[in-house]
Each structure stands twice: as C-alpha cells, then as structure tokens.
C-alpha positions in Angstrom: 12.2 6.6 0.5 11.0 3.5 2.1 8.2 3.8 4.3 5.9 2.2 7.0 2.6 3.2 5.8 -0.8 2.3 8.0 -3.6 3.0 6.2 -7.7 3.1 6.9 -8.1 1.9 3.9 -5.0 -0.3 3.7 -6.4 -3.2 2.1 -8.7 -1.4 0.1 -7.9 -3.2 -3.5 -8.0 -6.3 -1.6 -11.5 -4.9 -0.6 -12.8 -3.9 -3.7 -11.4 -5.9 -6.1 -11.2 -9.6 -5.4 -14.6 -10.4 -5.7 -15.0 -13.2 -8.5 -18.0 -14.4 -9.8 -20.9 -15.5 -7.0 -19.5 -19.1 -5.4 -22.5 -20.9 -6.2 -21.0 -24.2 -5.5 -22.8 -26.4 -2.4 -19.3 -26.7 -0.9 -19.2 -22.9 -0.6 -22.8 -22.6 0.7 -22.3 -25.1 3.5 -18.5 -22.7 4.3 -20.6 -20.3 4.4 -23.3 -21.6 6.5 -21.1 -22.4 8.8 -19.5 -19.3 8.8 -21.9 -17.6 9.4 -21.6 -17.6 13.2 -18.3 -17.2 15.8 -18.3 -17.1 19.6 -16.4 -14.0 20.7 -14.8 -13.3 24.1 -18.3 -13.2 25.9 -19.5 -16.4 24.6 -22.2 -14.3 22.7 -23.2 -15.2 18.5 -22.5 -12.7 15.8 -23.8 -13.1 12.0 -21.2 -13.1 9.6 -23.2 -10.5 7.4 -20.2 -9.4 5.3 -21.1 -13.0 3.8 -23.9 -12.5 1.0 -27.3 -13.9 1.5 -26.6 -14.8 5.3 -29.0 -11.8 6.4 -32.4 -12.8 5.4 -35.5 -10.2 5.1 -37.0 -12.1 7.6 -34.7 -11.9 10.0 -35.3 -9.8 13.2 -31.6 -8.3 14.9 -32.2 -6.2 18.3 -29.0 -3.4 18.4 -28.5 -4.9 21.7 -27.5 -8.3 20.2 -25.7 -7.9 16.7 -25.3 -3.7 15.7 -23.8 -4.4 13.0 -26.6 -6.4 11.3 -29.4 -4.2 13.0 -28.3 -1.0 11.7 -27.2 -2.4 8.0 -29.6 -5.2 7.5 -31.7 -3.1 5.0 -28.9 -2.4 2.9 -27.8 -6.3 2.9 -31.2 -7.6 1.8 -32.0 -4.9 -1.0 -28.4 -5.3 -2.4 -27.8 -6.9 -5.5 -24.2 -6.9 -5.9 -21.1 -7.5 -4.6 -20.2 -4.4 -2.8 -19.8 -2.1 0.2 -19.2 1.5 1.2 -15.5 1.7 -0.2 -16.6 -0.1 -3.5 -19.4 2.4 -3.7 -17.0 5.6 -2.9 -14.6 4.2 -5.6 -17.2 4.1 -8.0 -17.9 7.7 -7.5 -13.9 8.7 -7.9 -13.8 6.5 -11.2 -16.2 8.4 -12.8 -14.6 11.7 -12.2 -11.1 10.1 -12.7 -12.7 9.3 -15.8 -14.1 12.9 -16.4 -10.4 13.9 -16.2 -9.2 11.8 -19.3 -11.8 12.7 -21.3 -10.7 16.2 -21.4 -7.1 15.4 -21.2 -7.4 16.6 -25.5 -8.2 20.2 -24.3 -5.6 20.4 -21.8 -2.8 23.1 -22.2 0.4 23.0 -20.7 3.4 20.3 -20.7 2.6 18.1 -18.3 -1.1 17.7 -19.6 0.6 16.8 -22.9 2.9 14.3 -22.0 -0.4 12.6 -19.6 -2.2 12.7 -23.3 0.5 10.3 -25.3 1.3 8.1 -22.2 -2.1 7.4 -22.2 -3.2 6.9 -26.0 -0.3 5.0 -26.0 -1.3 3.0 -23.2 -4.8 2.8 -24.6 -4.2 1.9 -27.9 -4.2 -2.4 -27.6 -4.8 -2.9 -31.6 -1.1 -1.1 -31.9 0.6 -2.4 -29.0 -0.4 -6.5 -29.9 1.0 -5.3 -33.2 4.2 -4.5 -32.1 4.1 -7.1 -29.4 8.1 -7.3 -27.9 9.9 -5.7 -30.8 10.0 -2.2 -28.6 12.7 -4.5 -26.2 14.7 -6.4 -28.5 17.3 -3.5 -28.6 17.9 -3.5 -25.2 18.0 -7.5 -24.9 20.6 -7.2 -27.7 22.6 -4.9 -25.9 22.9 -7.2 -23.2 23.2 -10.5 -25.8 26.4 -8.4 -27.0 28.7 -8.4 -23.8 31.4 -11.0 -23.5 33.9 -9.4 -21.6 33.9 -7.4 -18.4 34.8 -4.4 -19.7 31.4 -4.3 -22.1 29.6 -5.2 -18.8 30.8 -2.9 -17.0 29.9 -0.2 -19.9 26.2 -1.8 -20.1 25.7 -1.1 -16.7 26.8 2.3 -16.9 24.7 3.5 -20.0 21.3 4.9 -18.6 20.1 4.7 -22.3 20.6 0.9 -22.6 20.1 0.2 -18.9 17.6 2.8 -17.6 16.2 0.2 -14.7 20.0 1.0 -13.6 20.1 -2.8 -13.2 23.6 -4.0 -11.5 25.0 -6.4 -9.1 24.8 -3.5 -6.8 22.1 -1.0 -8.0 20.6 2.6 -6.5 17.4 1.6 -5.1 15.8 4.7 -4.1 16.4 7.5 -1.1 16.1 7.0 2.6 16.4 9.3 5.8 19.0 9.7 8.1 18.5 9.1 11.7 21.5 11.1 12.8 20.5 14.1 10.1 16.9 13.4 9.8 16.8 16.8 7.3 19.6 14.7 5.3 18.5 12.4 2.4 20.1 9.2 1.6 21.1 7.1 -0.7 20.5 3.3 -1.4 22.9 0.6 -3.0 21.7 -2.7 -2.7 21.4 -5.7 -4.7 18.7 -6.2 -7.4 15.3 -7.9 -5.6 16.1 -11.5 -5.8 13.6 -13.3 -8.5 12.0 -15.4 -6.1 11.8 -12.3 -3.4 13.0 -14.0 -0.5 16.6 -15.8 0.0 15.3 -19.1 2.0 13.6 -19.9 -1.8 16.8 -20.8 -3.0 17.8 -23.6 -0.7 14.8 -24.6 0.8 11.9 -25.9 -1.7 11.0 -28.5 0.5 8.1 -26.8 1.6 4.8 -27.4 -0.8 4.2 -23.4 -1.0 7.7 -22.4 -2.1 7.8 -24.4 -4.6 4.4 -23.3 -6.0 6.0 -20.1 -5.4 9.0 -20.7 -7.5 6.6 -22.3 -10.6 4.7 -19.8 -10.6 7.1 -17.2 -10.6 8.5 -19.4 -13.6 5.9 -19.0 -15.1 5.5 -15.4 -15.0 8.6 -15.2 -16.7 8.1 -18.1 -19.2 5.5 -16.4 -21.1 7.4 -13.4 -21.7 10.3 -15.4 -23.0 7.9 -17.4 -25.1 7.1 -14.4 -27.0 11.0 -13.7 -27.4 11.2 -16.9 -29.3 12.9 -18.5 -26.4 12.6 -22.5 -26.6 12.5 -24.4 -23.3 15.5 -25.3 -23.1 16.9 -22.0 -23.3 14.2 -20.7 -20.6 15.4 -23.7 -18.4 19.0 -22.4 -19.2 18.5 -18.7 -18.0 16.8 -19.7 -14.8 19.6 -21.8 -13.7 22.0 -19.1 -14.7 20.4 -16.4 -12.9 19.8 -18.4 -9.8 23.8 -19.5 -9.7 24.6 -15.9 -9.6 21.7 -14.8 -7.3 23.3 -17.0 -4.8 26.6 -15.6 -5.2 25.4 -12.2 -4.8 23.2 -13.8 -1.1 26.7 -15.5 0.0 28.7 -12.5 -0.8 26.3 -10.5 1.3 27.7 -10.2 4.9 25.2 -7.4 5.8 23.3 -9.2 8.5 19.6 -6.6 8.6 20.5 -3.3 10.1 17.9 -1.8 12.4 19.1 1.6 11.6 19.8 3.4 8.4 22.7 5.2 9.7 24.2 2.1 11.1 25.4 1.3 7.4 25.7 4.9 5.7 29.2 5.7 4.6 30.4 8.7 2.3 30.1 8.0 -1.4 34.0 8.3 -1.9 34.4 5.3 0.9 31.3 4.0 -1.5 33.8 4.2 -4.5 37.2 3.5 -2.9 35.6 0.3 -1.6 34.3 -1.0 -5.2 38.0 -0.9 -6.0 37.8 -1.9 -10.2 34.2 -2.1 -10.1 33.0 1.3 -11.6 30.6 2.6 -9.1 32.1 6.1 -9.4 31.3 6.0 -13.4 27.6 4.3 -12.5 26.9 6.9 -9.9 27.6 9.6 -12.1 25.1 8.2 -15.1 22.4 8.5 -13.0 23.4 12.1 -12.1 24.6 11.4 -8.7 28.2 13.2 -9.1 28.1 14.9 -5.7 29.3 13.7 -2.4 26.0 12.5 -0.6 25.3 9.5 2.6 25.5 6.2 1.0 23.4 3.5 2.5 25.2 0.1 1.4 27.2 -3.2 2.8 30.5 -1.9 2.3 31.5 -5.7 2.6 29.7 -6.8 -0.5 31.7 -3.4 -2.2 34.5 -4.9 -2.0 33.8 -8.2 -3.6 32.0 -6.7 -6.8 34.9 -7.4 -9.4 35.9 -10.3 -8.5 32.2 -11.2 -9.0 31.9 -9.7 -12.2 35.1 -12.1 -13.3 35.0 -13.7 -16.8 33.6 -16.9 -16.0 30.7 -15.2 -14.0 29.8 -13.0 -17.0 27.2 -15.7 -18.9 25.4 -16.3 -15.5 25.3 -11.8 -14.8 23.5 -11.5 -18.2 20.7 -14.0 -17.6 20.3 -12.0 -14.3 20.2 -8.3 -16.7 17.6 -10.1 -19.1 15.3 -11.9 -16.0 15.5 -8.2 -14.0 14.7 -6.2 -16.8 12.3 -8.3 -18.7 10.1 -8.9 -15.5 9.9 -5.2 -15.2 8.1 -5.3 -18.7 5.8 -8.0 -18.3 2.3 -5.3 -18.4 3.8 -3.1 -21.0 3.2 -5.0 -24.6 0.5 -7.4 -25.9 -2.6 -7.5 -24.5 -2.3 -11.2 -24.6 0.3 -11.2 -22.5 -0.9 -8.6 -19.7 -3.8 -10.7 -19.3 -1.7 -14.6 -18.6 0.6 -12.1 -16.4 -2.2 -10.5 -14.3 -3.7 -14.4 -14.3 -0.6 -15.8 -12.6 -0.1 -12.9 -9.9 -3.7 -13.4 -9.3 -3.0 -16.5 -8.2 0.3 -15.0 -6.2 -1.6 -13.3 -4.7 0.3 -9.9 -6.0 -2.8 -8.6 -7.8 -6.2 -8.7 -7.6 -8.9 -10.4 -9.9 -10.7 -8.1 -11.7 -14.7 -7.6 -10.2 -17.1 -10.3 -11.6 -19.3 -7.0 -12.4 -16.9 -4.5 -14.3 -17.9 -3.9 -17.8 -15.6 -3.7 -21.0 -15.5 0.0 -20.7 -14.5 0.2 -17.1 -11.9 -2.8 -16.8 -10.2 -1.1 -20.0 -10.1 2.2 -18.0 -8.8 0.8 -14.8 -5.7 -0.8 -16.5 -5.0 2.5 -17.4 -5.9 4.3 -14.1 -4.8 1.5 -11.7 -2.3 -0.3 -12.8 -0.4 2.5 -15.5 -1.1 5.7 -14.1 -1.5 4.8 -10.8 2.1 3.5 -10.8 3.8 6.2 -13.1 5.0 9.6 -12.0 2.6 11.1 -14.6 0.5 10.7 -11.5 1.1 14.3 -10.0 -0.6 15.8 -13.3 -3.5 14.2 -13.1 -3.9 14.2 -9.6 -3.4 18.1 -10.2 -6.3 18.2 -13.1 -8.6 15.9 -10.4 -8.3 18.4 -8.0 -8.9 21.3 -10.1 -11.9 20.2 -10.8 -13.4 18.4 -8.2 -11.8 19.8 -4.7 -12.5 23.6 -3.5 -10.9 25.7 -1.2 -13.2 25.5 1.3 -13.1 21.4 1.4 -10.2 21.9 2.5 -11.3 24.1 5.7 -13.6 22.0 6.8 -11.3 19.2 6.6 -8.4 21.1 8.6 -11.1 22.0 11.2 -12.0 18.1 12.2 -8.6 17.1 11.7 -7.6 20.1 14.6 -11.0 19.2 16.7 -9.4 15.4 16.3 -6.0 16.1 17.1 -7.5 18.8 19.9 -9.6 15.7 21.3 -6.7 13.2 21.4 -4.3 15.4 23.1 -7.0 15.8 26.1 -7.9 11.7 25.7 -3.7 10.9 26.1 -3.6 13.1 29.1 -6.5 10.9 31.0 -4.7 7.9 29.8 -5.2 6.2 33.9 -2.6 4.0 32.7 0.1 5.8 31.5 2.6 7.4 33.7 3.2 10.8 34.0 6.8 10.9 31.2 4.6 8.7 29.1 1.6 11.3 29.0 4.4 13.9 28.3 5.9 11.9 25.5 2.7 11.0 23.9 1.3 14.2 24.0 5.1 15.2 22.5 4.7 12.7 19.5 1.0 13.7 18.9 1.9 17.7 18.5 4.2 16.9 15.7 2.2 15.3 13.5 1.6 16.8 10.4 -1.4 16.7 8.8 -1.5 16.6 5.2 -5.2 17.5 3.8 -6.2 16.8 -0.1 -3.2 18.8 -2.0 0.2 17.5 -2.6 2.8 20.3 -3.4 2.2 20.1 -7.1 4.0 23.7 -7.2 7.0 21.4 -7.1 5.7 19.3 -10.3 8.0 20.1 -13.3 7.8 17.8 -16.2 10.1 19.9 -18.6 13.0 17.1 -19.1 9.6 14.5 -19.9 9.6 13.7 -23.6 6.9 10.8 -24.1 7.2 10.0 -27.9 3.5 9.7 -29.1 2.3 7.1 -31.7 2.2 9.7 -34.8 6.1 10.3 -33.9 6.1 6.6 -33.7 6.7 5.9 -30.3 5.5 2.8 -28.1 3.7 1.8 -25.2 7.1 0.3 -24.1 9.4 2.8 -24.9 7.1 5.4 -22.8 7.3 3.3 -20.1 11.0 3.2 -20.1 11.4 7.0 -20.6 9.0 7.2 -16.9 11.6 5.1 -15.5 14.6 7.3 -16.6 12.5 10.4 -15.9 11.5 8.8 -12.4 15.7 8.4 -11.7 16.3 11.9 -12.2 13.5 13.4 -10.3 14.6 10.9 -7.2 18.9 11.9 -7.8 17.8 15.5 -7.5 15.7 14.9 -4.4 19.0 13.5 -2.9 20.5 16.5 -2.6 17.6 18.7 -1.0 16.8 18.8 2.7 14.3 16.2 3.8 11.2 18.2 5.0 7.7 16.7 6.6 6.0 19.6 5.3 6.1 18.0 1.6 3.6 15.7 -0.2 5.5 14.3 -3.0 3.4 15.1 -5.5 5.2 12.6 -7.7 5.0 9.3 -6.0 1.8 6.9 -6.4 2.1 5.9 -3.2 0.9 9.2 -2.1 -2.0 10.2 -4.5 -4.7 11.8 -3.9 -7.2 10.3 -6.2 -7.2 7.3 -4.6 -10.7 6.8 -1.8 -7.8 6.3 1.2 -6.4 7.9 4.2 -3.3 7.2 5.9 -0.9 7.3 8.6 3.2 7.3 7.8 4.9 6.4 10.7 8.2 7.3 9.3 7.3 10.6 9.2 5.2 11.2 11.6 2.2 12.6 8.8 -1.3 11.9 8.2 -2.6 12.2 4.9 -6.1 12.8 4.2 -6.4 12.2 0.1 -9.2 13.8 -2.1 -10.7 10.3 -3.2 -12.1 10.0 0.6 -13.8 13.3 0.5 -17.2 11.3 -0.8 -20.1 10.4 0.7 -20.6 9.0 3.4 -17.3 10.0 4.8 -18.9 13.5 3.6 -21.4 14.7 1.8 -23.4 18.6 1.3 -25.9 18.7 4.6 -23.7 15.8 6.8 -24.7 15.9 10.3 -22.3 16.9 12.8 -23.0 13.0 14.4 -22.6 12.2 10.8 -19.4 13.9 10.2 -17.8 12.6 13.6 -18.7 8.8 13.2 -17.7 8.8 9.9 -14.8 11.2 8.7 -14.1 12.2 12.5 -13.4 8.5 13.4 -11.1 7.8 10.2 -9.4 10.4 11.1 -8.9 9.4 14.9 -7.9 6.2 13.2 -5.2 7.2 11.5 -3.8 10.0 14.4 -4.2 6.5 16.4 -1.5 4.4 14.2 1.5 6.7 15.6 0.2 4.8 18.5 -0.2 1.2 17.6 2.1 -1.9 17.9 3.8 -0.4 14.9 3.8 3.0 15.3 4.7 3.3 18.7 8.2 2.1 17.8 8.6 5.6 15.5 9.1 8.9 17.7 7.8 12.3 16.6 10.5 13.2 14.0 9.5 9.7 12.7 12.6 7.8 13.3 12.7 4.4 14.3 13.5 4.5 18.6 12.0 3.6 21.9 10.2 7.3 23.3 7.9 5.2 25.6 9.6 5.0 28.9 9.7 1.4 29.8 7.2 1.3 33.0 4.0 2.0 29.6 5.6 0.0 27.4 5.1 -2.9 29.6 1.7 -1.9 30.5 0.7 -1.3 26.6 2.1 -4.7 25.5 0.2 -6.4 28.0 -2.9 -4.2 26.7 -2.0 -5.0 23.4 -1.7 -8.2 24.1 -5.4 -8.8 25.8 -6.6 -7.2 22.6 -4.6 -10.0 20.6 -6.5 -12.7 22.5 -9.6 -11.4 21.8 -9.7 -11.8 18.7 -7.9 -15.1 18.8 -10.4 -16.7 20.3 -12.8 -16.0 16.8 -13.4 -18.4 14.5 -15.0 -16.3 11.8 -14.3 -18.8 8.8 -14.1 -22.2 8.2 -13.9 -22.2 11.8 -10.4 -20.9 12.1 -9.0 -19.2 14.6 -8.5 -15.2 14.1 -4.4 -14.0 14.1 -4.6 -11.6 16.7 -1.7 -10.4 16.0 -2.4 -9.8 12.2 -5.1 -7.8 12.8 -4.0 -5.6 16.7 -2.9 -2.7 14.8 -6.2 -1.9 12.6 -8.3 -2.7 15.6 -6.4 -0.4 18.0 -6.9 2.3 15.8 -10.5 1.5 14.8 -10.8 1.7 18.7 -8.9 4.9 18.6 -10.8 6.6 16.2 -14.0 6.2 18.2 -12.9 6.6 21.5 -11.5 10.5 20.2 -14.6 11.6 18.4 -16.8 10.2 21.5 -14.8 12.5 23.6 -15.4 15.5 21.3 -19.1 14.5 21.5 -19.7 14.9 24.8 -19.1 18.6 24.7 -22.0 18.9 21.9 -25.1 19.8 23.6 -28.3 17.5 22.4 -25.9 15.3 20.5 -27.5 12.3 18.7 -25.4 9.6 19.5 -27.5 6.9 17.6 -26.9 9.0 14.5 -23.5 8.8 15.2 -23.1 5.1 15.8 -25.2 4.5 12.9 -22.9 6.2 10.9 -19.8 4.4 11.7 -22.0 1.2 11.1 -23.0 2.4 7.8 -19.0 3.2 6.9 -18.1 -0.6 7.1 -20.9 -2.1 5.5 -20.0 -5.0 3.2 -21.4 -7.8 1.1 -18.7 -10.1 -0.6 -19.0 -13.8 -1.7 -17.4 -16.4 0.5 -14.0 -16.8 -1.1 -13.6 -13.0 -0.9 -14.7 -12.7 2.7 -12.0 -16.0 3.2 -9.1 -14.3 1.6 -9.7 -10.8 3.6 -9.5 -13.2 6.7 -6.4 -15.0 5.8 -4.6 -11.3 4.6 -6.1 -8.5 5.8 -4.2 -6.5 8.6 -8.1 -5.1 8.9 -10.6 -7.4 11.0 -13.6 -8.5 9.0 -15.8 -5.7 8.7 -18.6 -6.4 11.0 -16.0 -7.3 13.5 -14.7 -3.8 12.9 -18.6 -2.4 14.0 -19.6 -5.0 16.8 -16.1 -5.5 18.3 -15.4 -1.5 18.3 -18.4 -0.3 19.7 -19.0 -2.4 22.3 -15.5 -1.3 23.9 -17.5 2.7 25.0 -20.1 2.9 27.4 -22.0 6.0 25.2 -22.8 2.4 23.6 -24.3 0.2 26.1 -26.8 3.9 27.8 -27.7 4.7 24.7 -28.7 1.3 23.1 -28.9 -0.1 27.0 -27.0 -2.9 26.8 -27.4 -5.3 29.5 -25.9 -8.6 30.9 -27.2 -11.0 28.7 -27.2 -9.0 25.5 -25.1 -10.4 23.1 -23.4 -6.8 22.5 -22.5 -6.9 26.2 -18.8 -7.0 27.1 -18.1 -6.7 30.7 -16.0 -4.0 31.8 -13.0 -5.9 32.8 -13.2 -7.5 29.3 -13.0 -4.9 27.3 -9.8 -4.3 25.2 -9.6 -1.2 24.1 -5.9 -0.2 24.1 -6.0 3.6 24.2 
C-alpha cells in the first residue's frame, strides 16, 4: 500500500550519508564564509554552525543570542569529523546490525536460513563479478523469443519468466478503500515510465530534463554494455521503448484521481473490460483468482489489445528488457554497482558513500542498506535485532512517554485559543485514534516457508536470489489482498517499516506512529536519562511525530487515515493563514549562498518540530523543581551537526527538514519557558516578539 509517510528522521540518509570528502577548495571557503550568517524575521545574526570550522574556540556565544551555538559549541570545536547526533546513533545500530550477521551461522530456524544464503550470496563479490550477467540471459532470451502476440501474451503471464510481473498494465501493489477502509485493494497501472515523469517525453527543452534523460541513459547503457549490446542497438531500444511509452501516456485517459475509490471496479468488470487481452490469465499467475476491488483506468482496459497489435510487438519488448533490466542494475558485478550507484549519485537517487567509511563498513552497508534493507528478508533480521538488543521493559517505558505525550497533546488541542469549539472536538477526535506503534512489528505473522534462496554450494546466484525475493514478495502482498486491512498491524515484512533503522515516524494514511528500535539510543535514551533529558529529547520526537497528523499534510488525512476535509472550514482558514506566517518566516532566510529559504518546503517539519516542544513543555510544567535548561539543552544537543559545505547546500536545496540549527534557534525561541529561563530580552538576538512568533499549534 502507498503511503504518506512524515518522518523525524525523514531525510536521515540524506543526513548521514552525503558527506564527500572535506571541500577544501577557496571557492567553497568563501560559500561558506558567507554562509555563515542570515538575517531572520527579527533582523537578528545566527552562525551557520552546521558548517564545519565556522565555530571557532575562541568564539564567545551568550544563549541569549545564538542557543544553538552556545549550548553545542564544545562539541563543534573538539570534533574531528563529519558528523552529528543521527550519524553517531547510526553508528551505534551498525555495530549491533553487524553483531546480528555475524551469528547468522548459528541461527536455527527457516527464516534464519534463507537470511544466511541471501546474504553470502550477496557478499560474495569474487563469485558474483565471475558470473557477471549470465544469471539474466535466460530471461532476456525469453523475451528475444516472442514474435507474435500470442507468445507475448504467454511471457507476460509466466511468473517464472516474468516475476517483476512486467506488462503494459501491471499489479503494482495494494491500497485502501475509502468507502471499506477494512477492505484491501488492488493496483493495475502501467509500468513507471523510464524517465519517471510524462512531461520528459515531449519537453527536453529544459537544460535539467535533458540531463535527466542522459543520465538515465546512462544508467541503462552500462548494463547493456555488459550484455554485448553495441551502440547502435542501445540507441535502437531507447527509441523503441520510448515510442510505446507514449502510446501507453496517450492511451491513458485517467486524469489523477484524488480518491482510491473513485477508480475501483470489481475484477470481473477488470477482466470483461481487457476484452482479448488476458488479464484474467495474468491475475491468476500471480495468485489473485478471487473476486477483489480493482483500482485501475478502466479506459486504458479497453485499449490493451489493440496495443499489443503485431506491429507494436518489437517496440513492447524493448519496454520488457528496459523494465526488467533496470530492476537488476545492483544485483551482478561489482563493477557495475559501483558506475550505477555513481550515476544516481549524481540523480540525486542515492547518496555518496561517507568520505570516512572504511573497507569493512562500506562492504557491510551495501548489504545492510541497500540489499537487506530493501528485501523482505528484512522481518528476520529485524526479529534477530530485537531479540537481542530490545527488552520488554524498553518497551514500557516507551508506551509510558508516548501516553504522557499523547495525554499532553490532547490537553494542548483543547486550549488551542484559536480553534473553534467543532475543531477542538475533531482534533481531539483524530488525536484519540492514533495508534502508536512502539519497537515490535507483528513478526508472529512472519512465515518464510514458500522462501527457497538457492545458496552458492547448490549453485545459486546473487541474481537469481534476488528474483526469487521478488516472486516471494508477490505472493506475500496477493495474500494480504484478501485479509481485512487493520491499523493494529506493523508489517513486519516491508522495509519501509523496519525497525532497525535510527527513525521515528508519522503515517498519515493510517493514522499510526511508529517508534522503531534503531531510535532507542542515546541521547534519545540512554540508562540514568533525566526526566528533562528524556522529555527534550525522546519526549519531543515524539510530540513531533503525534504533531504531523496535524501539519499542512497531515491535516488533509482524518482519524481512520483517509484522505478528507475533518477541519470545519472557520480553522482551516485560521491554520492556513498560521501556516502561512510560519512559511514567511523562514522565507525571508538566506542561509546559503545567500538564497532565499522555501518556506513551503520545509512548514511541515518545522510545525512539528514546534509541536513536539510545545507538548513536552506542557507536561513539564506539572514536574515540580523541573530543570528546564537541562531540558532545552537536550533538544540542542539532539540536532547537533557538522557537515562540509556541499552537504549543508544540498540539505538546503532538498530537505523537507530546516537546517539543523534552524531547527534549535528557530523552535525555541517560539515558548516563553525560553526567554524566563535564559531571560531573553528586546535586543537579544534570540528575541522574537510575541506577535512574531509562528508557532502553528
């Protein structure tokens, strides 16, 4: 299922793992230099101290001028890497991710077998650049072999030879009915388009869609190269594939629904509407025999055989080779991982390896990050993690600060001044149905018995394992289609929802948080935290997240999770014009290169950052003798960073989070605990006045 995710830690590969080697060049210095200071809203200077060497040891910051810099300047100066508190909590989660494999050998059970070959297959480079592409030639060959429509039309119906299930019109996962929202759904829609987005094909006027489409040629290129594929031929494919990609956009008459439900038919108006095309015959290979919702354009049904015609077929196959081949580019040669992950890199798809990894540990992270952590082998090591590294009372002491939070909010939305007296109601509504999910997914409902991973001594491949995932993966979604839909479950098989990973998050179609295992370090926690600790750290993340049912995005998702206005319309005005003030705000920043923030990019992460705080200060002022400059150090401490310029540059120009000393200063100078406890005057340059101030909730 599809979903709107908003996460604390959203960006947090973008965090941790963009950082190249130290810019060094005098260009970079003087970016930086310059940089290094913004006017905000109160015409007040900030140092840009997520920019290395911009603190100085013999610099002096007062709390009441730059917080940020006052409470983490000792950190910044003795640092001597790249880093910050998330790169420093992932460290401590790779090392016990890394414990886990290394007993994966004396590990009983099926599931902890199949997680052994996947990964000595996976790990084992000097076999896999042996075998290089051989592993996919069959399945190319299939495809080389069709010359009539009939043989297409038995391709795409063979989940042996086609286990991507790749077709004009292909299942593409399960969503959730808004009129049944217990009922499952399923997706037919075309194959993602090669270039991603439609306007690509007819508009390469534009100097970054056409670097787009190179590199994206590219990608593919290097694949093919290894095929034996001459340039010509390569040249021959792309124009083939795009020809029928833009028959399958002009035969598309679904103009964006804003509602599942609006285009969900039964399966047998699914089938009768394919007419010749044999939709019945491909539903049924992937297991889905039974009637079930289909979500589709019952439009583009209809026109599937007559695009499928003779003189189409040539054109359909370069499409079958582009689709499946680029959903192979990791799994071979080592050679070719590495020009891939160099050319997404530069798509900005992936991330650049850290400047500071050694051998051992960028070998281990393929593995973790970018195999495991996308397979459904997932769940059984998440399973092993948590066996060993999470206890039962963890948990307790999590569901205990996620009550106080959720406690705290309820009382914070019913003194809302500006919210009417339905909106309180509806609010509070939304916020009692949000389910908190803390450190264990339902791995009860893990079951890898029809998993059959061939390992190297039985002479299987990297390749071939990755193909039997994907097969495995299809059935494990069909049988999901035809159980109830319940917000009570964490899929334990999806890598979106892991618990290994440092992250917490908020799913607004759902209406869940999820509080993961790989969080549950220090300084979020740690044996001996102080209860100031506790709230300004863990407390405020997860205020943060409670807070995205209630952002820009959120707010459009009611308390079952489905997409629909619940905010009568009097608040909604008032909060977009809230919303908006807090937009402008940040606007008005030039943080980089002096560029102006988007306010908009950013509104969501800073409500909720707002959010967070302004729910754990209200639990804190019914704690008798509470220390609120432990407290406000600790959410200081939480976003420290250190980055090189280019990093700090790219978080600008992507990250839905603001900079992360914008995320201390601008945050804390929204509460007026702040301003008595650090007394913050007129003149400071933490001072906001009043009127100013932009917190939205």
């Amino acid at each position: 299922m599809k979903r709107r995710i908003a996460a604390i830690l959203g960006a947090l590969l973008l965090l941790v793992t963009t950082a190249s080697a130290p810019a060094t060049s005098e260009s970079d210095d003087a970016s930086a230099k310059l940089s290094a200071l913004f006017s905000n809203a109160g015409g007040m200077q900030w140092v840009n101290s997520d920019i290395s060497g911009t603190v100085k040891a013999s610099d002096n910051f007062r709390a009441q001028d730059d917080f940020n810099a006052f409470v983490n300047k000792d950190w910044l100066v003795s640092n001597e890497s790249y880093s910050g508190t998330f790169q420093q909590t992932l460290d401590r989660v790779y090392e016990k991710k890394v414990a886990v494999l290394e007993e994966l050998p004396e590990r009983k059970g099926k599931a902890a077998e199949e997680l052994l070959k996947y990964y000595e297959l996976a790990s084992d480079w000097e076999e896999r650049n042996k075998v290089g592409i051989e592993p996919l030639k069959p399945y190319l060959q299939a495809i080389d072999n069709i010359t009539t429509r009939e043989e297409l039309y038995d391709w795409i119906c063979d989940p042996e030879m086609n286990p991507y299930g790749i077709a004009p019109v292909m299942y593409s996962g399960n969503y959730r009915s808004e009129k049944d929202p217990s009922l499952y759904v399923c997706g037919l829609d075309q194959p993602d388009l090669f270039l991603e987005s439609s306007g690509l094909y007819y508009d390469l006027s534009q100097v970054p869609n056409l670097e787009k489409k190179e590199l994206k040629e590219t990608e593919f290129t290097l694949i093919a190269k290894e095929l034996g594929y001459t340039n010509l031929q390569i040249k021959s494919l792309f124009a083939d594939n795009y020809r029928f990609e833009k028959k399958m956009i002009s035969a598309h008459s679904l103009v964006t629904k804003e509602h599942v439900d609006d285009c969900t038919y039964t399966r047998k108006e699914a089938i009768e509407a394919a007419g010749n095309y044999p939709l019945e015959k491909y539903l049924n290979s992937l297991g889905i025999t039974e009637e079930v919702p289909v979500k589709t354009d019952l439009k583009y049904l209809k026109k599937l055989d007559k695009l499928c015609k003779k003189g189409n077929i040539g054109k359909i196959k370069a499409m079958l080779k582009i689709q499946f081949l680029k959903n192979n580019y990791y799994n071979l040669d080592r050679e070719l991982y590495d020009s891939v992950k160099d050319v997404n890199v530069e798509l900005g798809t992936a991330n650049a390896t850290p400047y500071d990894y050694d051998e051992e540990r960028i070998e281990n992270s393929i593995f973790l990050d970018e195999y495991l952590g996308r397979s459904i082998l997932i769940g059984a090591f998440d399973e092993i993690y948590l066996e060993k590294n999470v206890h039962p009372e963890d948990k307790e002491v999590l569901e205990k600060l996620v009550q106080d939070v959720i406690d705290s909010y309820r009382e914070v939305l019913m003194n809302e001044d500006w919210l009417s007296d339905e909106g309180k109601k509806a609010a509070v509504e939304k916020l009692n149905q949000i389910i908190p999910h803390i450190l264990y997914p339902n791995s009860e409902l893990l079951n890898y018995d029809e998993l059959n991973v061939v390992s190297k001594s039985e002479g299987g491949s990297f390749a071939e394992a990755q193909l039997e995932l994907v097969r495995f993966k299809h059935k494990i979604d069909v049988k999901s289609l035809y159980q109830k839909y319940d917000r009570n479950i964490w899929n334990p098989y999806s890598p979106d929802f892991s618990t290994t990973v440092p992250n917490a998050f908020y799913s607004a179609d759902d209406n869940c948080i999820y509080i993961l295992a790989g969080i549950f370090e220090t300084p979020f926690y740690f044996e001996g935290i102080s209860e100031e600790e506790l709230l300004g750290a863990l407390g405020c993340v997860i205020g943060h997240e409670l807070t995205h049912g209630f952002d820009d995005a959120g707010i459009k998702y009611n308390a079952e999770g489905i997409k629909t206005e619940w905010l009568p319309s009097v608040d909604k005005q008032v909060y977009s014009e809230r919303v908006s003030k807090l937009q402008s705000y940040y606007t008005v920043m030039k943080p980089v290169d002096n560029l102006p923030y988007n306010g908009t990019q950013v509104s969501g992460e800073a409500t909720a950052d707002m959010g967070g705080m302004k729910i754990t200060l209200n639990i804190a002022k019914n704690i008798d003798n509470f220390d609120y400059e432990r407290y406000f150090s600790s959410y200081a401490s939480l976003w420290r960073t250190e980055w090189d310029y280019k990093t700090e540059k790219t978080r600008f120009e992507r990250d839905p989070h603001p900079l992360a000393y914008l995320r201390v200063n601008v945050t804390v100078q929204q509460f007026d605990e702040f301003y008595e406890i650090y007394d913050v005057k007129p003149g400071d340059k933490m001072y906001l006045d009043p009127k100013k101030r932009i917190a939205v909730w």
